[in-house]
PDB file of N, CA, C and O in Angstrom:
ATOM      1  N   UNK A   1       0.823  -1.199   0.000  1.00  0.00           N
ATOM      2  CA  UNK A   1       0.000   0.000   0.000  1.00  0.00           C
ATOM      3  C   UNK A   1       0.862   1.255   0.000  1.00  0.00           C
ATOM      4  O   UNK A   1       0.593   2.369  -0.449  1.00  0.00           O
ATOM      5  N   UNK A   2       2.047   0.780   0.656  1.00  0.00           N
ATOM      6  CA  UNK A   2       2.655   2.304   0.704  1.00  0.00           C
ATOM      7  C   UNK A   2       3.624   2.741  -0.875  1.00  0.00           C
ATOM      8  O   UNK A   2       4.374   3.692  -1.093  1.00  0.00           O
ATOM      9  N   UNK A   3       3.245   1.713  -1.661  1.00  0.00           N
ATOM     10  CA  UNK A   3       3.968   2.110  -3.094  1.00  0.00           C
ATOM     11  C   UNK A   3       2.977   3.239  -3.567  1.00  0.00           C
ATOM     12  O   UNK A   3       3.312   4.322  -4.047  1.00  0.00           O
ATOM     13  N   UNK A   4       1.510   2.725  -3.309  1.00  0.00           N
ATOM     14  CA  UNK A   4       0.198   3.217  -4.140  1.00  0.00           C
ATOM     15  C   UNK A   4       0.670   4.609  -3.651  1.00  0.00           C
ATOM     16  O   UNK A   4       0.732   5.538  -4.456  1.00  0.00           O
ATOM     17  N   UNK A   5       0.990   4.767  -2.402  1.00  0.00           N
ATOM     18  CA  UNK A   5       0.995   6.264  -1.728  1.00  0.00           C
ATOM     19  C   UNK A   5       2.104   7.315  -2.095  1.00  0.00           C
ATOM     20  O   UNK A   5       1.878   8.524  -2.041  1.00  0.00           O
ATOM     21  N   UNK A   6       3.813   6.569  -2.626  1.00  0.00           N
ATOM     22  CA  UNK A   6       4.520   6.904  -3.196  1.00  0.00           C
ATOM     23  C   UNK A   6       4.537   7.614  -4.564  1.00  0.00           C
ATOM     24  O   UNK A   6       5.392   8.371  -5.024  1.00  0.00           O
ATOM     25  N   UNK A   7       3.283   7.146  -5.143  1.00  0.00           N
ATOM     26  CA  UNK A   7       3.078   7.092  -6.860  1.00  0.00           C
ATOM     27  C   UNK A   7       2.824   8.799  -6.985  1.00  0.00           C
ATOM     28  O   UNK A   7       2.821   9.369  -8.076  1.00  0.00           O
ATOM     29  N   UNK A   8       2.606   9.528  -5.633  1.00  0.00           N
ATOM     30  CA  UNK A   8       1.875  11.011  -6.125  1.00  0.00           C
ATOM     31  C   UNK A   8       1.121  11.208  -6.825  1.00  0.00           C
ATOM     32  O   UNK A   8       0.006  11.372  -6.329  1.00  0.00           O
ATOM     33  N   UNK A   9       1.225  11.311  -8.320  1.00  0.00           N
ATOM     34  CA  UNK A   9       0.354  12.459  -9.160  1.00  0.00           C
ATOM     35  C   UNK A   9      -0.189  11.254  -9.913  1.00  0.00           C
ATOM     36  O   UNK A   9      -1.254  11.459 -10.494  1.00  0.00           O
ATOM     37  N   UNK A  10       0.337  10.035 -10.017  1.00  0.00           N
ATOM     38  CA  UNK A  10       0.276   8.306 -10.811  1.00  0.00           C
ATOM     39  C   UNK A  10      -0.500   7.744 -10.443  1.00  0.00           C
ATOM     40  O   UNK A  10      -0.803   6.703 -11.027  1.00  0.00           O
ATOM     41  N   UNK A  11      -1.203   8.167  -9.286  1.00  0.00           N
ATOM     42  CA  UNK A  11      -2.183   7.593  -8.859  1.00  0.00           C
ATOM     43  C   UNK A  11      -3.227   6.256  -9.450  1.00  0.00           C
ATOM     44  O   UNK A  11      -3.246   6.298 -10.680  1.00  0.00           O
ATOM     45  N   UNK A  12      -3.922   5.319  -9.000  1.00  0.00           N
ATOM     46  CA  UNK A  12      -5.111   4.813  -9.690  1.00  0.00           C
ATOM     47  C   UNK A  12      -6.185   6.438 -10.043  1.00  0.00           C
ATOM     48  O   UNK A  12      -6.222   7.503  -9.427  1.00  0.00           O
ATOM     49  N   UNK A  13      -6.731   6.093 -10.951  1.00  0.00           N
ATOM     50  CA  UNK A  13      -7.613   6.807 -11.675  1.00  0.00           C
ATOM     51  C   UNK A  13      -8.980   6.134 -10.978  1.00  0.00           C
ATOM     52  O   UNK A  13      -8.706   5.239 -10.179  1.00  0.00           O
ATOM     53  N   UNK A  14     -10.600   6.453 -11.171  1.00  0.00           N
ATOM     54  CA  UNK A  14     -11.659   6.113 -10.751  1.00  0.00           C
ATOM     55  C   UNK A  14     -12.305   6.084 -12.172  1.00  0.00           C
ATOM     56  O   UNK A  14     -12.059   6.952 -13.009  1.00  0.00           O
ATOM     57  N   UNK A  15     -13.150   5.029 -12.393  1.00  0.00           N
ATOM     58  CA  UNK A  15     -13.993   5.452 -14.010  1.00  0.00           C
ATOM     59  C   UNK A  15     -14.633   6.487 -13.814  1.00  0.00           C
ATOM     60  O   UNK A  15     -15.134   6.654 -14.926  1.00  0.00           O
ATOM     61  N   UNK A  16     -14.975   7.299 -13.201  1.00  0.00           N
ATOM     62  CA  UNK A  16     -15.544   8.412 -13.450  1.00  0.00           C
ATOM     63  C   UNK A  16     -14.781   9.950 -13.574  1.00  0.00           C
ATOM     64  O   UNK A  16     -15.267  10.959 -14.084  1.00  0.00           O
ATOM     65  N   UNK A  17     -13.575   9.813 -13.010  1.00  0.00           N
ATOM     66  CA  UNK A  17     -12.707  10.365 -13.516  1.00  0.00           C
ATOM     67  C   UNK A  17     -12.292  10.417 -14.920  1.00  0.00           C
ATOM     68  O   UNK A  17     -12.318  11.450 -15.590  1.00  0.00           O
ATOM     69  N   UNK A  18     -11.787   8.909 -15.478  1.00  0.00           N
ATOM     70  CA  UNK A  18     -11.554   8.739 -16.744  1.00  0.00           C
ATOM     71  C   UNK A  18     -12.760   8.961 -17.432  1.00  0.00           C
ATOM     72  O   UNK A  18     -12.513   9.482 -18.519  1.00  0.00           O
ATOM     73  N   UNK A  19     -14.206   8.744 -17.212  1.00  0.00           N
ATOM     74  CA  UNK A  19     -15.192   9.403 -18.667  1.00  0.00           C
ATOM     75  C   UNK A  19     -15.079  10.715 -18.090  1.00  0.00           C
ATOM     76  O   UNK A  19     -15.176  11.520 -19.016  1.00  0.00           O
ATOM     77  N   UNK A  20     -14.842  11.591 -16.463  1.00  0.00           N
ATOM     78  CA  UNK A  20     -14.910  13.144 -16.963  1.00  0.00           C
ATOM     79  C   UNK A  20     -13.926  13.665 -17.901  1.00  0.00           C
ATOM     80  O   UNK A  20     -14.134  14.686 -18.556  1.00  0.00           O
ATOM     81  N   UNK A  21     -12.398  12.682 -18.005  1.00  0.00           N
ATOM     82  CA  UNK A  21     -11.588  13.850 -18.860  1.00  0.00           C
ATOM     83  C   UNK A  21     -12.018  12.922 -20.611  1.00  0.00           C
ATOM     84  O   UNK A  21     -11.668  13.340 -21.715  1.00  0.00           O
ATOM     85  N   UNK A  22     -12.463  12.224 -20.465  1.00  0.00           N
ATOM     86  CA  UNK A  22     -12.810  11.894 -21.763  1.00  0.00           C
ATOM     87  C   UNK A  22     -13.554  12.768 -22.701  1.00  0.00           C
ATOM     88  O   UNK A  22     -13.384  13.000 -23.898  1.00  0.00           O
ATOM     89  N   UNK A  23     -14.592  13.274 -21.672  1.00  0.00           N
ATOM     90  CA  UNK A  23     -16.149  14.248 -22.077  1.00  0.00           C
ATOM     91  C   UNK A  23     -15.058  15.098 -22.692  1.00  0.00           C
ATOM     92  O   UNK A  23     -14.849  15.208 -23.900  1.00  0.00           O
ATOM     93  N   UNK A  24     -14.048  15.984 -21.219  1.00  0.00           N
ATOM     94  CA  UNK A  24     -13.375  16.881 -21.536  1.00  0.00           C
ATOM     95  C   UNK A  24     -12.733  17.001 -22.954  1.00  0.00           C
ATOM     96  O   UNK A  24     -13.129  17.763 -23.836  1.00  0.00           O
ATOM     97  N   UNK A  25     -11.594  16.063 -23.050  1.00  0.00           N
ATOM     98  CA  UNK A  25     -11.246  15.781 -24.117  1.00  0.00           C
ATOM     99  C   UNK A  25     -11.847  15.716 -25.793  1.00  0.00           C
ATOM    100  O   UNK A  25     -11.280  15.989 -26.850  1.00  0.00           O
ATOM    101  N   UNK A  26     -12.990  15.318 -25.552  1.00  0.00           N
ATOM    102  CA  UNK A  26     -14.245  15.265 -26.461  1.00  0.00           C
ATOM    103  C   UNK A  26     -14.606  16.967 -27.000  1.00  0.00           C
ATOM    104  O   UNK A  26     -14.699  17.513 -28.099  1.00  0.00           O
ATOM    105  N   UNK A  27     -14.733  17.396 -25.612  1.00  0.00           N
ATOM    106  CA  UNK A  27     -15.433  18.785 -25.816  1.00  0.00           C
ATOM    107  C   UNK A  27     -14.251  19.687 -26.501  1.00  0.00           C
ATOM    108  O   UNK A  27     -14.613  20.360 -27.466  1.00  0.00           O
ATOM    109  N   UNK A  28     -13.002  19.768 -26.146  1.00  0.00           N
ATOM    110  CA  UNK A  28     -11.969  20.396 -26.252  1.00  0.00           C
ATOM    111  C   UNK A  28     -11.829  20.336 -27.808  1.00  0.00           C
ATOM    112  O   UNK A  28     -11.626  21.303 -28.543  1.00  0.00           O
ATOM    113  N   UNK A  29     -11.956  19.173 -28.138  1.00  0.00           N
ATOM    114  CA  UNK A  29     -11.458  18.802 -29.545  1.00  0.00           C
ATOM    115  C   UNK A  29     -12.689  19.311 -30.479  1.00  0.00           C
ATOM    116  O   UNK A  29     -12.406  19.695 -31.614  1.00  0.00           O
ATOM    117  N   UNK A  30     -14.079  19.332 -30.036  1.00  0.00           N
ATOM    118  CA  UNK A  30     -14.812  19.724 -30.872  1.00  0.00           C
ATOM    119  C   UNK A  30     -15.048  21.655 -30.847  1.00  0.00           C
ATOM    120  O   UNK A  30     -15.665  22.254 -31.729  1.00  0.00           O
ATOM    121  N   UNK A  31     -14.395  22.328 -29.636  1.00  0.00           N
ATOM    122  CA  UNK A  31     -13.782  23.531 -29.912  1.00  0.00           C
ATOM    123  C   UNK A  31     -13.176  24.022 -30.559  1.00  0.00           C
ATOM    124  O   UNK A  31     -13.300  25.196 -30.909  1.00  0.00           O
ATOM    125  N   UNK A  32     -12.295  23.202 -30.921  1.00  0.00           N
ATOM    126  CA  UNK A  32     -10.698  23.518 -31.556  1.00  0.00           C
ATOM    127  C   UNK A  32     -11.563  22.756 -33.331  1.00  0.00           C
ATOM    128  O   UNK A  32     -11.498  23.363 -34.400  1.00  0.00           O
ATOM    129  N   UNK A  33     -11.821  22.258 -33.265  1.00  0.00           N
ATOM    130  CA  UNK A  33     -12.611  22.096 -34.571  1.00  0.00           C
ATOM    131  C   UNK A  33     -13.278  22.964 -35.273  1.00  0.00           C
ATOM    132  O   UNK A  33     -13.187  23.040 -36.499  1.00  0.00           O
ATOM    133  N   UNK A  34     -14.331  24.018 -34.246  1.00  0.00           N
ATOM    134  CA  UNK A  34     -15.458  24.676 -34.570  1.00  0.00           C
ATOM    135  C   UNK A  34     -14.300  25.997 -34.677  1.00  0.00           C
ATOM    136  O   UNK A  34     -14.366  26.363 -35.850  1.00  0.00           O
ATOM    137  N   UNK A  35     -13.296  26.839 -33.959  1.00  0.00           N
ATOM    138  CA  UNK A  35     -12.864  27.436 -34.185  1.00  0.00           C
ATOM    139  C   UNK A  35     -12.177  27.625 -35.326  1.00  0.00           C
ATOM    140  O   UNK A  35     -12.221  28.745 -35.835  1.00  0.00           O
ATOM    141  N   UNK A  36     -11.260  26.375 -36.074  1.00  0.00           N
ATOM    142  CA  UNK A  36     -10.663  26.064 -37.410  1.00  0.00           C
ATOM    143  C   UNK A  36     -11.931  26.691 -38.358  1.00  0.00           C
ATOM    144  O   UNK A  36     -11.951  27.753 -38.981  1.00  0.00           O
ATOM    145  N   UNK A  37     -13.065  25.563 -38.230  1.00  0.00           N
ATOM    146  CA  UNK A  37     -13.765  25.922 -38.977  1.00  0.00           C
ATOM    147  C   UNK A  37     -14.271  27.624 -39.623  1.00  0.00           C
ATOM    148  O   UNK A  37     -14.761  28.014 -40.682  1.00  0.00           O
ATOM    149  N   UNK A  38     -13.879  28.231 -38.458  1.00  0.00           N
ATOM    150  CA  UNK A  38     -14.914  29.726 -38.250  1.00  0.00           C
ATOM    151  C   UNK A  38     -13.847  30.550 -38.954  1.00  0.00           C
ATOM    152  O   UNK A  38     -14.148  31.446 -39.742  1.00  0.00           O
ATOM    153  N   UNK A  39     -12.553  30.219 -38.642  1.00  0.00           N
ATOM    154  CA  UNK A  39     -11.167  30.977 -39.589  1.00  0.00           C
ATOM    155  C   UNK A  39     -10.858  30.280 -40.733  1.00  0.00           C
ATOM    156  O   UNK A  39      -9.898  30.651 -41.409  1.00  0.00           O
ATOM    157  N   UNK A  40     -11.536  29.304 -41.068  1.00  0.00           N
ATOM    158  CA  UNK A  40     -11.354  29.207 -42.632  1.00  0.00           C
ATOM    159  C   UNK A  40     -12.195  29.859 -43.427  1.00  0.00           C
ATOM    160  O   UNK A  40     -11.846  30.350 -44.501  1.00  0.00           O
ATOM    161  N   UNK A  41     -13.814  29.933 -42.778  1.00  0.00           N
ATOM    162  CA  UNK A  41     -14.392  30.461 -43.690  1.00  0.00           C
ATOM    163  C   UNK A  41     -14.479  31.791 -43.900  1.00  0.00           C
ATOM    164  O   UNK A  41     -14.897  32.296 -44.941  1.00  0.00           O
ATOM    165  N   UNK A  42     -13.943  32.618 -42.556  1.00  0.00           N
ATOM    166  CA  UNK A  42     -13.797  34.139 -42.754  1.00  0.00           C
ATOM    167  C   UNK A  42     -12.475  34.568 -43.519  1.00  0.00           C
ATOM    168  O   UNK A  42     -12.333  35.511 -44.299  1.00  0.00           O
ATOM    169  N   UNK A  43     -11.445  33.530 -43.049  1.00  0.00           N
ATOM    170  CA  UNK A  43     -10.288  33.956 -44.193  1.00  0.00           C
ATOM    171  C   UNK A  43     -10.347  34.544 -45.458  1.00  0.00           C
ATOM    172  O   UNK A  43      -9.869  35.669 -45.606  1.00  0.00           O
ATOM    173  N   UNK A  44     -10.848  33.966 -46.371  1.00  0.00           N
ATOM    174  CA  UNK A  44     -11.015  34.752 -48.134  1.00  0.00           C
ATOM    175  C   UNK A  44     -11.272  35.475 -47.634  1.00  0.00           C
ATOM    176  O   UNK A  44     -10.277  36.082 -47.238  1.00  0.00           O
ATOM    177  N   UNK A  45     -12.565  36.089 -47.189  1.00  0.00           N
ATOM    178  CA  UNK A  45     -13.185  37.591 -47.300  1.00  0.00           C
ATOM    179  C   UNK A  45     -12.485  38.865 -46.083  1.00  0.00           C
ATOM    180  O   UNK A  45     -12.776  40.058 -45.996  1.00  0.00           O
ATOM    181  N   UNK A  46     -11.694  38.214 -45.427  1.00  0.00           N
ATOM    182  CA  UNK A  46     -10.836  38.715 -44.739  1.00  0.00           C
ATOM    183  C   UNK A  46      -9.586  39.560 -45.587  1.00  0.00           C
ATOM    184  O   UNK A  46      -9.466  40.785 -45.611  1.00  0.00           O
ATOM    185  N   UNK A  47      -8.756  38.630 -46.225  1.00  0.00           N
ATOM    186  CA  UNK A  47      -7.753  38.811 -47.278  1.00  0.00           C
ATOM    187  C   UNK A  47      -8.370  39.590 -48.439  1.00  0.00           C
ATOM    188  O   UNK A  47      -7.633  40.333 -49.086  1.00  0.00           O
ATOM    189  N   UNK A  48      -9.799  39.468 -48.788  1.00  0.00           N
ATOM    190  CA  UNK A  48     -10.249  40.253 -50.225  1.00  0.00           C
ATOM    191  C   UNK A  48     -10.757  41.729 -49.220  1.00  0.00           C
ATOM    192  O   UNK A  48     -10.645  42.748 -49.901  1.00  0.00           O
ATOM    193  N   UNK A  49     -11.155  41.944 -48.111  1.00  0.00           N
ATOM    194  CA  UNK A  49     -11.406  42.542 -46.923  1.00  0.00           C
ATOM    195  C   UNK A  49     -10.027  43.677 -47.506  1.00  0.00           C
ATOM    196  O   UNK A  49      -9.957  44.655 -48.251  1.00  0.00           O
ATOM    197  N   UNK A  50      -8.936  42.756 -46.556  1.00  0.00           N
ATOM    198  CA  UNK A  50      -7.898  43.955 -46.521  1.00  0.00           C
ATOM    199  C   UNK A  50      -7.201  44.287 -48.167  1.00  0.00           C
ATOM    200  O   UNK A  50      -6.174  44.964 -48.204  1.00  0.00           O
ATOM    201  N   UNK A  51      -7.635  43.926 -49.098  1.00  0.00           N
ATOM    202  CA  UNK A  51      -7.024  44.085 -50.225  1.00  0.00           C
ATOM    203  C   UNK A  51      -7.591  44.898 -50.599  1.00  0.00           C
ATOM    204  O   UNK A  51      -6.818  45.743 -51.049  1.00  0.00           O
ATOM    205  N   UNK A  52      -9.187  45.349 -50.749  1.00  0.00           N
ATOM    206  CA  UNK A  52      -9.943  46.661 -51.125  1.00  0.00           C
ATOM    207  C   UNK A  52      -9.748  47.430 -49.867  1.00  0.00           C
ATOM    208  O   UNK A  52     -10.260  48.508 -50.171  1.00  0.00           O
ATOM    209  N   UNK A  53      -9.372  47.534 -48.774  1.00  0.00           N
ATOM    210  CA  UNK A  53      -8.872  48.540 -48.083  1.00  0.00           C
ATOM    211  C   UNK A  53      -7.269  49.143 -48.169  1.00  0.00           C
ATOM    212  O   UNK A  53      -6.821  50.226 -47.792  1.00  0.00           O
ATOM    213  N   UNK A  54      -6.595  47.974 -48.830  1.00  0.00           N
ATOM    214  CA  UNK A  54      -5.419  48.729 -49.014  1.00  0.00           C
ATOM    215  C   UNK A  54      -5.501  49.466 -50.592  1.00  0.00           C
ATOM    216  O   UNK A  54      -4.597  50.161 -51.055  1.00  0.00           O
ATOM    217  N   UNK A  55      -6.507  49.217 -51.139  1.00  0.00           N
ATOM    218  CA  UNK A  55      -6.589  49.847 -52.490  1.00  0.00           C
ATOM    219  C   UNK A  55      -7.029  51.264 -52.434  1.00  0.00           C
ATOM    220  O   UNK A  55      -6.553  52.345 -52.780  1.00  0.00           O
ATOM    221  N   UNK A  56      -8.149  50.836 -51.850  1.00  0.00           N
ATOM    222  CA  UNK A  56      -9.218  52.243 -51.709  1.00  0.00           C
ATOM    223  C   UNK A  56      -8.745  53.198 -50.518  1.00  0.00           C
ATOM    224  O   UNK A  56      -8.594  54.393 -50.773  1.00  0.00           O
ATOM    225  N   UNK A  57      -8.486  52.680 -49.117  1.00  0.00           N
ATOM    226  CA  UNK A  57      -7.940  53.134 -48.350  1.00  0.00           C
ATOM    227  C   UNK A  57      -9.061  53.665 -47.550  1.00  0.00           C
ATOM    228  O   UNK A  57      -9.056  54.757 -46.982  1.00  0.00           O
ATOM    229  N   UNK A  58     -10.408  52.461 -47.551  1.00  0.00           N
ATOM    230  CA  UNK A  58     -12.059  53.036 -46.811  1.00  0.00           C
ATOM    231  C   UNK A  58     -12.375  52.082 -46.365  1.00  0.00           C
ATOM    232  O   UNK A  58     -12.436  51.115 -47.124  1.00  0.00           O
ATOM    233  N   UNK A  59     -12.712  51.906 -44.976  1.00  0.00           N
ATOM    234  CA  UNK A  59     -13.281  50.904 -44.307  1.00  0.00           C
ATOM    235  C   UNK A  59     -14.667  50.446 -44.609  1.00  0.00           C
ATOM    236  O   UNK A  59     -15.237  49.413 -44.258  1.00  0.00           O
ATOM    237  N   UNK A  60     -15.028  51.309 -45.240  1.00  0.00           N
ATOM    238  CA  UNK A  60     -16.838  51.157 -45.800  1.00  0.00           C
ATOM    239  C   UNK A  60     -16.691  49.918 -46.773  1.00  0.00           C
ATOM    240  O   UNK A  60     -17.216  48.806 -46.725  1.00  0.00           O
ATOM    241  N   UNK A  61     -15.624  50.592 -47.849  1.00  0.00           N
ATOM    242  CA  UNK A  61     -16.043  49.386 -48.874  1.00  0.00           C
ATOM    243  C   UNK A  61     -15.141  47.768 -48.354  1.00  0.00           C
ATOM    244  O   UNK A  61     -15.568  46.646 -48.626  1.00  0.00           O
ATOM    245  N   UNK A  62     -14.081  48.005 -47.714  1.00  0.00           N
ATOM    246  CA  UNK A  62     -13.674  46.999 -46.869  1.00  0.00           C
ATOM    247  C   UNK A  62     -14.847  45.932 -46.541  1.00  0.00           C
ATOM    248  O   UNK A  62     -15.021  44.732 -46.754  1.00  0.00           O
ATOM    249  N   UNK A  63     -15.515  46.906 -45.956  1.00  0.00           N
ATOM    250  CA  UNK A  63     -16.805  46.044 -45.024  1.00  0.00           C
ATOM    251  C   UNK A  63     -17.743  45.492 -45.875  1.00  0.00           C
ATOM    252  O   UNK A  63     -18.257  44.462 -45.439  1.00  0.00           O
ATOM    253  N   UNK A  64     -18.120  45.871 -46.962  1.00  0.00           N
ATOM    254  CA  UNK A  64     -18.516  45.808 -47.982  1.00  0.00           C
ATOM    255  C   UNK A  64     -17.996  44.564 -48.700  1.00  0.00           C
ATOM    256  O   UNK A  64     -18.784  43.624 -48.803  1.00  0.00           O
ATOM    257  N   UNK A  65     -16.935  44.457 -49.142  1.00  0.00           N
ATOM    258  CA  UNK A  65     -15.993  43.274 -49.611  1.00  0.00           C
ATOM    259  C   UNK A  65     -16.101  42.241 -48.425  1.00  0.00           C
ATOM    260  O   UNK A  65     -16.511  41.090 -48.582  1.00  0.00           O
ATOM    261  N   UNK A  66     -15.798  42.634 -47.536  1.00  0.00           N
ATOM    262  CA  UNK A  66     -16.232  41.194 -46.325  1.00  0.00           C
ATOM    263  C   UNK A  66     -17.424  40.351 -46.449  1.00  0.00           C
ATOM    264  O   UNK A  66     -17.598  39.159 -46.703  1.00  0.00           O
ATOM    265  N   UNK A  67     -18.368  41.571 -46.132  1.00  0.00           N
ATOM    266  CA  UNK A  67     -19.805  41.256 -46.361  1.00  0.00           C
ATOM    267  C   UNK A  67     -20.485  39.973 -47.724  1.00  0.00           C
ATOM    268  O   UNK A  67     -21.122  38.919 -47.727  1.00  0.00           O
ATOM    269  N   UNK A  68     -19.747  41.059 -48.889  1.00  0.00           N
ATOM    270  CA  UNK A  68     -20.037  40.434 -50.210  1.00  0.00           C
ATOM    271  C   UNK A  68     -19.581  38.920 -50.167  1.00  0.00           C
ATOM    272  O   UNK A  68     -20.297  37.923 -50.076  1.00  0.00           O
ATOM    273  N   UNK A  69     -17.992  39.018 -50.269  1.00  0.00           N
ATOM    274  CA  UNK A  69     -17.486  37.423 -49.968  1.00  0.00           C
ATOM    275  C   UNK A  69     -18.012  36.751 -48.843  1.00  0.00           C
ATOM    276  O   UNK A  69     -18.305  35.556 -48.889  1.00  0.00           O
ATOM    277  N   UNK A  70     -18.136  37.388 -47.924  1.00  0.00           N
ATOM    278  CA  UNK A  70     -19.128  36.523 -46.594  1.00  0.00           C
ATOM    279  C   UNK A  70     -20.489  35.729 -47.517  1.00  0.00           C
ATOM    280  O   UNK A  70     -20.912  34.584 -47.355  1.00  0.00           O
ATOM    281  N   UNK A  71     -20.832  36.484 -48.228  1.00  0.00           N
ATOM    282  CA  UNK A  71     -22.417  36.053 -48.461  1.00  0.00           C
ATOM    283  C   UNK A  71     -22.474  35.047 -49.860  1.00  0.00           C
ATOM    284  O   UNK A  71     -23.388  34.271 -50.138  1.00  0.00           O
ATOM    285  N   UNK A  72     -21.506  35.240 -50.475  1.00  0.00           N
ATOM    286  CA  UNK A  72     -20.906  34.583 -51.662  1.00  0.00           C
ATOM    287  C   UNK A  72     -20.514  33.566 -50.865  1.00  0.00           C
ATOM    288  O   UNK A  72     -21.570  32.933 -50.879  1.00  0.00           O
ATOM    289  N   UNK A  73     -19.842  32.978 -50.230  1.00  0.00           N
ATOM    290  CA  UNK A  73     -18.982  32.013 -49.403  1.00  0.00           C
ATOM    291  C   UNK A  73     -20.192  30.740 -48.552  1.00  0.00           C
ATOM    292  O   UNK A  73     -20.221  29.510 -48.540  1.00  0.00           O
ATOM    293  N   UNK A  74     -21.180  31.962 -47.842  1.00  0.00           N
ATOM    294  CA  UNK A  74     -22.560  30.796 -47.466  1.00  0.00           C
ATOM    295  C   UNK A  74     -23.194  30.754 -48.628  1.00  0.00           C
ATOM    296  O   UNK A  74     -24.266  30.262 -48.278  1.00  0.00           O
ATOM    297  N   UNK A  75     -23.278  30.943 -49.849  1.00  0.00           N
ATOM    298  CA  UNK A  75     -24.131  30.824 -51.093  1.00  0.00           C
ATOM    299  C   UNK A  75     -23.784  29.697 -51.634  1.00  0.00           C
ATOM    300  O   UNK A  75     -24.619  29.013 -52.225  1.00  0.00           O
ATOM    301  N   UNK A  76     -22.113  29.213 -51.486  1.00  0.00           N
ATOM    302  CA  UNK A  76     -21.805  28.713 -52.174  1.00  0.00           C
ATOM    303  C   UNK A  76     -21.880  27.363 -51.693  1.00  0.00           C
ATOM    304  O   UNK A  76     -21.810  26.451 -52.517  1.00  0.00           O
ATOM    305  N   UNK A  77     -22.020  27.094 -50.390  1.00  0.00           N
ATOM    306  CA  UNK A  77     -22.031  25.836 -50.146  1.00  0.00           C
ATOM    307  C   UNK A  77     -23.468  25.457 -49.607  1.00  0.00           C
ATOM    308  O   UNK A  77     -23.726  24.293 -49.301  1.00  0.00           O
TER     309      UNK A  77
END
């Protein structure tokens, strides 16, 4: 018994421990998924975003170009 007590941080685990970091694990990964997802699809219109603002040098039509490719981008799929 006194190895078990030696082990510190190595401990035995409890199954309910192991399904909470599982959930965790689960949840974490479908964060990090949904976030990828959310910067791929704003990317283009981000990049076409700052390209008519470095042209024009107006945040209007910037926003405008976001917007457009934003709406082009859910159209398309």
């Amino acid at each position: 018994m006194s190895f078990l007590l030696s082990l510190g941080p190595l401990r035995p685990t409890s199954l309910s421990e192991l399904v909470f970091l599982l959930l965790l694990l689960v949840a974490g990964v479908a964060i990090i998924m949904l976030v990828v997802k959310i910067i791929l699809f704003v990317l283009p219109a981000a990049v076409i975003a700052v390209v008519v603002w470095l042209l024009t040098d107006s945040l209007y039509w910037a926003g405008v170009a976001f917007l457009a490719v934003a709406v082009i981008s859910l159209i398309k799929r």
